[in-house]
C-alpha positions in Angstrom: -15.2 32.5 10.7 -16.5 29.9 8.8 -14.9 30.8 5.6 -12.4 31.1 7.0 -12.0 27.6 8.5 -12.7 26.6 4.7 -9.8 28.4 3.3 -7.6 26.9 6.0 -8.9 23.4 5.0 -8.5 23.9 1.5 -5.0 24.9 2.1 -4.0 22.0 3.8 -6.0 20.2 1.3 -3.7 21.5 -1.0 0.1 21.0 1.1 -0.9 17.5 1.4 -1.0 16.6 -2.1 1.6 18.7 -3.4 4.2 17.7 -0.6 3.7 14.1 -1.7 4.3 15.3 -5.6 7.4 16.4 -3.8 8.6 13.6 -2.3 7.9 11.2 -4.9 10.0 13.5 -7.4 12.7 13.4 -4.6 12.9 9.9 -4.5 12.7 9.3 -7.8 16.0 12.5 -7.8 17.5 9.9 -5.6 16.9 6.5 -7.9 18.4 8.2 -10.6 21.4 9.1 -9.1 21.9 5.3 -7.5 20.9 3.8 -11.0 23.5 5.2 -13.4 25.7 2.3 -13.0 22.9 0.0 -13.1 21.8 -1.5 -16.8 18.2 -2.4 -17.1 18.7 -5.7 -19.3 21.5 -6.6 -16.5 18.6 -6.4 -13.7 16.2 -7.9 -15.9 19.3 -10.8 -16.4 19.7 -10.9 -12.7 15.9 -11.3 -12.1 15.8 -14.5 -14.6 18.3 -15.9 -13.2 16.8 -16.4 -10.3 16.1 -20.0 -9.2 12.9 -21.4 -8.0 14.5 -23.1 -4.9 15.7 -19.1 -3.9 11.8 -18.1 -4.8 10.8 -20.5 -2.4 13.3 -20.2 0.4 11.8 -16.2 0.1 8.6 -17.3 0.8 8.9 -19.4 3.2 10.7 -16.7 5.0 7.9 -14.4 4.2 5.6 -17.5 5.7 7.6 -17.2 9.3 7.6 -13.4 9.3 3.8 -13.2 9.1 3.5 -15.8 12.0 5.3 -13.6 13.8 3.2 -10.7 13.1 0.1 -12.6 14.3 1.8 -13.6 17.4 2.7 -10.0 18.0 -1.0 -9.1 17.5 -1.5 -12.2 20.2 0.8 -10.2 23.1 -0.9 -7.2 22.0 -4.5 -8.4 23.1 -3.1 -9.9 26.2 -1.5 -6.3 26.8 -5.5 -5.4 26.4 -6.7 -8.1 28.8 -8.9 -9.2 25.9 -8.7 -12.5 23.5 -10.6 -13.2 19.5 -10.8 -16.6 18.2 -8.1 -18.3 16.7 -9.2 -17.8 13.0 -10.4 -14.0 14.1 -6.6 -13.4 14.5 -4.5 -14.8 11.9 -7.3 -12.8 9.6 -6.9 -9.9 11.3 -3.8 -9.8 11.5 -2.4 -11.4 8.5 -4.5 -9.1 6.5 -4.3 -5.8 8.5 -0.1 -6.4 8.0 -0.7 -7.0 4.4 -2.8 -3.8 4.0 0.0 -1.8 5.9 3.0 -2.8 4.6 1.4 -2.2 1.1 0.0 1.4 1.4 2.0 2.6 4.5 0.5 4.6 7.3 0.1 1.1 8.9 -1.1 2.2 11.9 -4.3 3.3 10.2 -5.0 1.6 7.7 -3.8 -2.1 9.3 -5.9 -0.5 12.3 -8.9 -0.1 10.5 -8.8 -3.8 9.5 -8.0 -5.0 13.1 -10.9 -2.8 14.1 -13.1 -4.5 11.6 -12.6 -8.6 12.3 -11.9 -7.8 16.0 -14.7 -5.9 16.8 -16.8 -8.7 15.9 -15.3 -9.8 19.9 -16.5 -6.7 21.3 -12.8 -5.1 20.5 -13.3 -1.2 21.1 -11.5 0.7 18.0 -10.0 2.9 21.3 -8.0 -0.9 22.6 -7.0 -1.2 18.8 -5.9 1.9 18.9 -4.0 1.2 22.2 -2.8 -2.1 20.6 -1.7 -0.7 17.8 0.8 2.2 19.6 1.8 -1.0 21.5 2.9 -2.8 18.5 4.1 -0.2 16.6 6.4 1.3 19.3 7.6 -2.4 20.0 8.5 -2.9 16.4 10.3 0.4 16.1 12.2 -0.3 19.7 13.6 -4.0 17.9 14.6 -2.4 14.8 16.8 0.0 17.3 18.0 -3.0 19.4 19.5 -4.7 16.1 20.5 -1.6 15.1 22.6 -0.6 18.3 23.8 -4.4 18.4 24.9 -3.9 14.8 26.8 -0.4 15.9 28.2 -1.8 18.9 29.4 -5.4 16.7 29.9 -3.9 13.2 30.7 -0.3 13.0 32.6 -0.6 9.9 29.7 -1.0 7.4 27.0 1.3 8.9 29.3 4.3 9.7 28.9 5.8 5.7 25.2 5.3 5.9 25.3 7.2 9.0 28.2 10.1 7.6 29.6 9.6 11.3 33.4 7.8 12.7 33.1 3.8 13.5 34.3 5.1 16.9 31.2 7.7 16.9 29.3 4.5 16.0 30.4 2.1 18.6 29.7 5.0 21.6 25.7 5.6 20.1 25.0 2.0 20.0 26.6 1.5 22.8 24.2 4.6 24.4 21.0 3.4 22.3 21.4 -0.3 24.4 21.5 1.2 27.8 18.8 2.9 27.0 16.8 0.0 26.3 17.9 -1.9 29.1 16.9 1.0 31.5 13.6 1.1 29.5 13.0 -2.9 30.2 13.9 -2.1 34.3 11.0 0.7 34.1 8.5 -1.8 33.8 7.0 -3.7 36.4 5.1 -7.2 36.3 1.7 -6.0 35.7 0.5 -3.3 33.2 0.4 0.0 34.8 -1.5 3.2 33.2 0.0 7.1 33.8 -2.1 9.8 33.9 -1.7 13.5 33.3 -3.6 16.7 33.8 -3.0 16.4 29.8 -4.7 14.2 28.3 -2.9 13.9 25.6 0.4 12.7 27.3 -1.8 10.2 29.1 -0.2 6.4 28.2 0.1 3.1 29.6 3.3 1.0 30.6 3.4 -2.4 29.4 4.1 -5.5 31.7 7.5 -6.7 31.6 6.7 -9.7 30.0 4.5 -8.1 27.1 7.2 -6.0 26.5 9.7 -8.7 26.2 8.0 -10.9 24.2 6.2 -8.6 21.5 10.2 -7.2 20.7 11.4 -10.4 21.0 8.8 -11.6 18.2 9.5 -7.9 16.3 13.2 -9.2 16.4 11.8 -12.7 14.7 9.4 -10.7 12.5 12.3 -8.3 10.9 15.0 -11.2 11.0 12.6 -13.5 9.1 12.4 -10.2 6.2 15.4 -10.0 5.9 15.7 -13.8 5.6 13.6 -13.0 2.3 15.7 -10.1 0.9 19.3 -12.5 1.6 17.3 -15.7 -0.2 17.4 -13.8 -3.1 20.7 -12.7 -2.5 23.2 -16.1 -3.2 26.4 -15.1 -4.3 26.4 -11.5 -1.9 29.6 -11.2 -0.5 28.9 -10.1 3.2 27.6 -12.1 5.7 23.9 -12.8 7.4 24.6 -10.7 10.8 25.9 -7.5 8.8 23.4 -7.8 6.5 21.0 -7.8 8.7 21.8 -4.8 11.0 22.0 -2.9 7.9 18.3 -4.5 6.8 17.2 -3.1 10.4 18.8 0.2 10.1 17.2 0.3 6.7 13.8 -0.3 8.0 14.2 2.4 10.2 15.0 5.1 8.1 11.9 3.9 6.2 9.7 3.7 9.2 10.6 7.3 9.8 9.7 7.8 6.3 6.2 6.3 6.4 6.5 5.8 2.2 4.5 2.7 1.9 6.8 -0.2 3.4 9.1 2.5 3.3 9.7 2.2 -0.9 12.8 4.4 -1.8 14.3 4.8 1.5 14.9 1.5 2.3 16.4 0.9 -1.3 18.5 3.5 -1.4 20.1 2.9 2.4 19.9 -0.8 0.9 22.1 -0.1 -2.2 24.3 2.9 -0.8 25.3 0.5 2.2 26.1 -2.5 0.4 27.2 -1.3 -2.8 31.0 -2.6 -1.8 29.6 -6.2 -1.0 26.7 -6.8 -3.6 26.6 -5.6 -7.2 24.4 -2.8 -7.7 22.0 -4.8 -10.4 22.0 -7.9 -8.3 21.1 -5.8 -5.2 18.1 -3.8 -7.5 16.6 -7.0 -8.8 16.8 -8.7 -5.4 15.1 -5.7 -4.5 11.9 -5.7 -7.0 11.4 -9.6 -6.0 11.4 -9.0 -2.6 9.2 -5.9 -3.0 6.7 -8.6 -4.9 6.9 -11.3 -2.5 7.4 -9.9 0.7 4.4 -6.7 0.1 2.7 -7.8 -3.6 2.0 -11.7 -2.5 0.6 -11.4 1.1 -1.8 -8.8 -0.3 -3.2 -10.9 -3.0 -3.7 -14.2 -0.6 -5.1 -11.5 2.0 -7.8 -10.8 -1.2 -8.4 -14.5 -1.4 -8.8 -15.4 1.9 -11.5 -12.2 2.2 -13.0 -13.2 -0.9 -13.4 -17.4 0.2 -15.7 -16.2 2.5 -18.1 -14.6 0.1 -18.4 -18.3 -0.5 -19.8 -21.2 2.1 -16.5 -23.0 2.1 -14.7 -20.5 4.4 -17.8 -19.9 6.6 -18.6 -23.2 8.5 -14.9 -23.0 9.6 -15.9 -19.3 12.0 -18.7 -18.1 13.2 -21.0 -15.9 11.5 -20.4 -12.6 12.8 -16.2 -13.0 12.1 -16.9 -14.5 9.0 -19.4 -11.0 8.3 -16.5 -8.7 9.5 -14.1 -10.3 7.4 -16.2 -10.4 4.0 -16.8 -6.6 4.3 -13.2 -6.0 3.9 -13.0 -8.0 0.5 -13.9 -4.3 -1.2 -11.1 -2.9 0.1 -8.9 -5.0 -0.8 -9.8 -5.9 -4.4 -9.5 -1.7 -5.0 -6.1 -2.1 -3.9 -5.5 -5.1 -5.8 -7.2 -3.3 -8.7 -5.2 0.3 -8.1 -1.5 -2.2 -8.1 -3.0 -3.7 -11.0 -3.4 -1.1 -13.3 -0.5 0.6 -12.0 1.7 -2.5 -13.4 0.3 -2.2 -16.7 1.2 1.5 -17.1 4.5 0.8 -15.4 4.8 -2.3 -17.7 3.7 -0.6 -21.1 6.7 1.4 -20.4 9.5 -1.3 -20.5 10.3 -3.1 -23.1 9.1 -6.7 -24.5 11.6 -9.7 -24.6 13.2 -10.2 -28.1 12.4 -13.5 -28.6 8.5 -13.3 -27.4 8.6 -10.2 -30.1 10.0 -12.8 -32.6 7.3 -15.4 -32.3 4.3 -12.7 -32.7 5.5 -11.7 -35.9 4.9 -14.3 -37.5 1.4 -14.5 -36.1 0.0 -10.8 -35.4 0.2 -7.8 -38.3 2.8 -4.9 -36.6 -0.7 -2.6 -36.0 -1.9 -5.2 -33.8 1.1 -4.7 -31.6 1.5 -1.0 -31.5 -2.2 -0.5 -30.9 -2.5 -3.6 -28.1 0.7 -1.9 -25.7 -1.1 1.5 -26.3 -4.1 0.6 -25.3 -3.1 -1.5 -22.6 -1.5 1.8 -21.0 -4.7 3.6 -21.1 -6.6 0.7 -19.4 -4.1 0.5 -16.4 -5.1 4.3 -16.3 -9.0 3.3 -16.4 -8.5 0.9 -13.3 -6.7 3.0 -11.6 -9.3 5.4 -11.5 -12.1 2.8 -11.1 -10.3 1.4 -8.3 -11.6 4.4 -6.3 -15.3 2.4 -7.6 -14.4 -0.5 -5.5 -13.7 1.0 -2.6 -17.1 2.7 -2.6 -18.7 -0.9 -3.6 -20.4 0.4 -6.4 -22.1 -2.3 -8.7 -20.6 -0.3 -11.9 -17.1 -0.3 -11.1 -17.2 -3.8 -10.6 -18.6 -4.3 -13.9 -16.4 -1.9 -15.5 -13.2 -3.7 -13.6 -14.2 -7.1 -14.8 -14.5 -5.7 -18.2 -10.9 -3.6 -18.3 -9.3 -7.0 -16.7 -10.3 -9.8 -19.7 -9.9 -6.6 -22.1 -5.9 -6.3 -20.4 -5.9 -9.6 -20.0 -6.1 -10.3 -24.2 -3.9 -7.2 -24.8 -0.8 -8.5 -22.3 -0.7 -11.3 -24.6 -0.7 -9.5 -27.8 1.3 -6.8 -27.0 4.7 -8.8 -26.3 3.2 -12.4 -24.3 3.5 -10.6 -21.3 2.2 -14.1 -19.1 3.1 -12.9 -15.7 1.1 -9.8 -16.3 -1.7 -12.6 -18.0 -1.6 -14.4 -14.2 -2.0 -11.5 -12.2 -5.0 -10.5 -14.3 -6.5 -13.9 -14.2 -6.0 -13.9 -10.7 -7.7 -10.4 -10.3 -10.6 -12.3 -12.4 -11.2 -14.7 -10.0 -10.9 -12.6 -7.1 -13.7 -10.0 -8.8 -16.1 -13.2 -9.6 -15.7 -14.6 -6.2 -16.8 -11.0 -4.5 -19.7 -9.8 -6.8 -22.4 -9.6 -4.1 -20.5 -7.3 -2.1 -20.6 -4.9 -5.2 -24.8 -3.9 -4.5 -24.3 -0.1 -4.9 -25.7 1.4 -7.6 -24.8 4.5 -8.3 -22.8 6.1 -11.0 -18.9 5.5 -11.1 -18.1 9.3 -11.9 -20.6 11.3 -9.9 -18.6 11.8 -7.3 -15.5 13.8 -7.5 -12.3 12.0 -6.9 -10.1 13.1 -4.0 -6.9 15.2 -4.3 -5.2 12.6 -2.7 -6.3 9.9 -5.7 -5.3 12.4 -8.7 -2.0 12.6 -6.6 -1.5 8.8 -6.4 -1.9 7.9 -10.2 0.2 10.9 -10.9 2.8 8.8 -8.7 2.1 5.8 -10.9 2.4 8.1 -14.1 5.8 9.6 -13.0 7.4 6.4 -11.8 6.5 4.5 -15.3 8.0 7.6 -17.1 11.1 7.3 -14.8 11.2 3.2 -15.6 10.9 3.8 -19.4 13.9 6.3 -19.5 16.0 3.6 -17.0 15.1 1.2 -19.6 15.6 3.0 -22.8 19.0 5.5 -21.3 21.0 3.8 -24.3 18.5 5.1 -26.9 19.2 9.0 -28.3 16.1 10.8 -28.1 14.7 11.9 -31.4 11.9 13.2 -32.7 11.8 10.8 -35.5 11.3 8.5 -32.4 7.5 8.9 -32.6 7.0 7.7 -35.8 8.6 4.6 -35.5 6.8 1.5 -36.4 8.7 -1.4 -36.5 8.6 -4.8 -34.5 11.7 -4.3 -33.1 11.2 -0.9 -32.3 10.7 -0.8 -28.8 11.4 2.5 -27.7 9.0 4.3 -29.9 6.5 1.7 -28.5 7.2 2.6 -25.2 7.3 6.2 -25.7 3.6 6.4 -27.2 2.1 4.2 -24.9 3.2 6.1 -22.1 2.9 9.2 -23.9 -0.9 8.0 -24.2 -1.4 6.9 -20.0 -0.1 10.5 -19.8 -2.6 12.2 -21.7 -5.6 10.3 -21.3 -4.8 10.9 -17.2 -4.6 14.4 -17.6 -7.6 14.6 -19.6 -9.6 13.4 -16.7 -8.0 14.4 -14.0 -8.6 18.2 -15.6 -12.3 17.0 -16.3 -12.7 16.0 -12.7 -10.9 19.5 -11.5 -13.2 21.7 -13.7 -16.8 20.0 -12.9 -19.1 22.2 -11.0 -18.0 22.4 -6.8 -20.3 20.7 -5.1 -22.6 22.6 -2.8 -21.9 23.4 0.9 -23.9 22.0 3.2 -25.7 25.1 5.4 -26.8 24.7 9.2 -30.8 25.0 9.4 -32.2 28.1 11.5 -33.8 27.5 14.9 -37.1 28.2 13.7 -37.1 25.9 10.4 -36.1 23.1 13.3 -39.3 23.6 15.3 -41.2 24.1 12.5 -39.8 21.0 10.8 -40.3 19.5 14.4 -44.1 20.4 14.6 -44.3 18.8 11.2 -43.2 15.6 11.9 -45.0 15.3 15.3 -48.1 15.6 13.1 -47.6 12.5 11.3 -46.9 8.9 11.6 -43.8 8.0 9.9 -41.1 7.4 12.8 -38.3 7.8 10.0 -39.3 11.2 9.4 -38.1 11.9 13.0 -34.4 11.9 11.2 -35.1 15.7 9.5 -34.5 16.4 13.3 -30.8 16.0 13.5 -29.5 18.8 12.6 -27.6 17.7 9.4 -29.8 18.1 7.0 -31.5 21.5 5.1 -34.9 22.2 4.4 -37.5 23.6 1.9 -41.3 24.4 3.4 -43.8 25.4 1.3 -45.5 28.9 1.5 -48.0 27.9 4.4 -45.0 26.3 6.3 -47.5 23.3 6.9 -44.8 21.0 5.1 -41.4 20.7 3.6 -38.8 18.4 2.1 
């Protein structure tokens, strides 16, 4: 029986990991078959001509949807009966929304956060749980309200996304608000809870007024995203309302999705939608900046503020014990700074460097400085994405190893084509790193442990996508073989083509490393009788820790007179 539990586990184990392959090579299916009217130098033209007052107006508009969020995570403690400090919540949940919208699965993983800085108030993770179905059930029923106000409004330019009649349309939207309406008459003033014979189907209405108010801020929160997306947007011929139902209805396919903030989904219902009213490369690079300040930005100041108090500047300004709940989390957060990271150095090692950044380093760097610095850069994106894993686990080695890839990628993004966004984001992952060292006090090794398949399945995702970006970037370029040895300054291709060629390689090496090490060993329950002899052991002696032998987790081995063990 127990085998065979551990067969069934293993092959779930497996479905997981392969499923994801699946859909990231479906999505990826999809991308290609939206992007072969789109020219990569025309997004990469779109992109810089991008002004810094639109920049701006997209952040603020990022600004005003996260103080929504946190006064959605406000009702949702008052739907509790419970209450944090002020600072408590806009950490909590500034950073638990960061954290979701960047790996997806929010429910957990900006759960686990909440659970962390709010359970320094005596916040059960079972109300964050409760909290969180609240807020994620209110979010999903706004994104229907705009939707079905969009249907009812503005048939026309949903009804392709949706393959149905703008009469069809009209009538579902027109259902979907009823239904909401009825939905807002089932609750009553006060929260009321409904319980079941199964447990399972046990749940809790919401007051009237919580319910209002958190959709009502949902409606703020998604209206304020799109309010990003449209700021980078200027000369889009369609206006703010339809763009906006067709932002919700976009959302919503990508909540359904659960891809992390719902990346390919939402681009392609994006671009398939609009395609009429926005040029496909404007709408592609308005996408990727939006995709870096709405998700990539938020994350990083999330790492800062959890890193400032490792320091004494943030700490006078919250008590202790929040200002401890909050610092733990800086470890999680630089590994998923680190894991983005190195995944934009593969990704970038795969595109090609600007002509005239190429021109100036000829004149100062020999051509093997080049080919080897974009090469090598490629492989160290691999290395952190592996030693991200390190970070997580807050071992003192992968910190030391991550500081020591960054100044070394750091160096080579400047060499390799001056590559100074890429520069910032290292310098910043510098800072963040040196600001966080204490909480890096494991020591243990970096490899002993095997990585998860889940991991090997992610940077195979990061290794697929930079693959996909170099053949979007170089579709122009016949394929050869005498592209590989190609050494040239303005040879870009070839560049491209070796350094991901490399990633490739030295990822496989040590993901088939990892796979072929020795399985660990199972952990076996101990007999009855090596309990009570264990038992009778420990009685006879006066360490009090020894009295942990006695739990029933761990296995022993007694010497011949069974008068003591290990």
């Amino acid at each position: 029986m127990f085998v065979r539990a551990s067969k069934a586990r293993g092959i779930r184990g497996l479905l997981s990991p392969v499923l994801a392959l699946a859909i990231c090579a479906l999505l990826l299916g999809v991308l290609q078959h939206l992007s072969q009217a789109v020219d990569y130098r025309s997004v990469m033209h779109e992109l810089r001509l991008l002004s810094a007052s639109e920049w701006t107006a997209a952040l603020a508009a990022t600004a005003l949807s996260y103080v929504a969020l946190v006064g959605r995570d406000a009702v949702g403690l008052r739907y509790l009966g419970a209450s944090v400090p002020r600072p408590a919540l806009w950490i909590g949940a500034t950073a638990g929304s960061a954290l979701g919208n960047a790996t997806g699965f929010g429910a957990l993983t900006g759960g686990a956060v909440r659970a962390r800085v709010y359970g320094a108030s005596s916040i059960t993770p079972a109300q964050i749980g409760r909290m969180t179905v609240f807020t994620s059930v209110s979010l999903a029923l706004a994104l229907v309200l705009m939707t079905a106000f969009g249907m009812v409004c503005l048939a026309g330019p949903l009804a392709p996304m949706l393959h149905l009649s703008p009469g069809t349309v009209r009538w579902v939207g027109a259902f979907l608000l009823a239904a909401l309406i009825l939905l807002t008459a089932a609750c009553r003033a006060e929260t009321r809870a409904i319980r079941t014979r199964w447990q399972w189907l046990s749940f809790d209405i919401p007051a009237r007024r919580d319910l209002l108010e958190q959709v009502g801020l949902a409606v703020v929160d998604v209206i304020a995203a799109g309010l990003a997306l449209w700021a980078l947007l200027p000369h889009a011929h369609v206006s703010f309302v339809t763009f906006i139902t067709v932002y919700a209805a976009a959302m919503l396919l990508g909540l359904i999705g659960h891809t992390p903030g719902g990346v390919g989904v939402f681009e392609a219902a994006m671009v398939f939608t609009l395609n009429g009213s926005v040029a496909t490369q404007q709408m592609v690079a308005a996408l990727l900046a939006y995709r870096a300040i709405y998700f990539g930005a938020p994350l990083v100041v999330s790492a800062a503020l959890l890193a400032g108090f490792e320091g004494r500047a943030l700490k006078g300004r919250l008590p202790l014990r929040h200002a401890a709940a909050a610092s733990k989390l800086a470890p999680l957060f630089l590994s998923l700074v680190t894991f983005v990271v190195g995944g934009m150095l593969v990704i970038s090692s795969a595109t090609p460097a600007f002509w005239q950044r190429l021109h100036i380093l000829r004149d100062v760097l020999p051509l093997w400085v080049l080919e080897s610095s974009q090469m090598l850069c490629s492989v160290l994106g691999v290395l952190l994405l592996f030693v991200a894993r390190g970070l997580l686990r807050r071992l003192d080695a992968a910190w030391w190893m991550t500081l020591l890839l960054a100044v070394l990628s750091l160096a080579l993004s400047l060499t390799k084509g001056l590559a100074f966004v890429e520069a910032g984001v290292l310098c910043t992952l510098i800072v963040l790193l040196l600001a966080t060292r204490r909480r890096f006090n494991r020591h243990s090794s970096l490899f002993a442990e095997r990585f998860t398949a889940g991991w090997l399945v992610s940077v195979a995702m990061v290794l697929m996508l930079a693959t996909w970006v170099m053949l979007f970037a170089f579709r122009d370029v016949p394929y050869t073989r005498d592209l590989w040895w190609q050494f040239a300054f303005d040879e870009r291709a070839p560049r491209a083509l070796r350094a991901t060629l490399a990633a490739s390689l030295f990822a496989a090496t040590f993901s088939f490393w990892q796979l072929l090490r020795p399985a660990p060993g199972h952990f076996v329950k101990p007999a009855p009788e090596d309990l009570q002899d264990a038992a009778r052991i420990v009685r006879a002696q006066e360490r009090s820790d020894a009295g942990l032998a006695l739990m029933g987790d761990k296995s022993f081995l007694f010497s011949e007179s069974r008068q003591a063990f290990l």
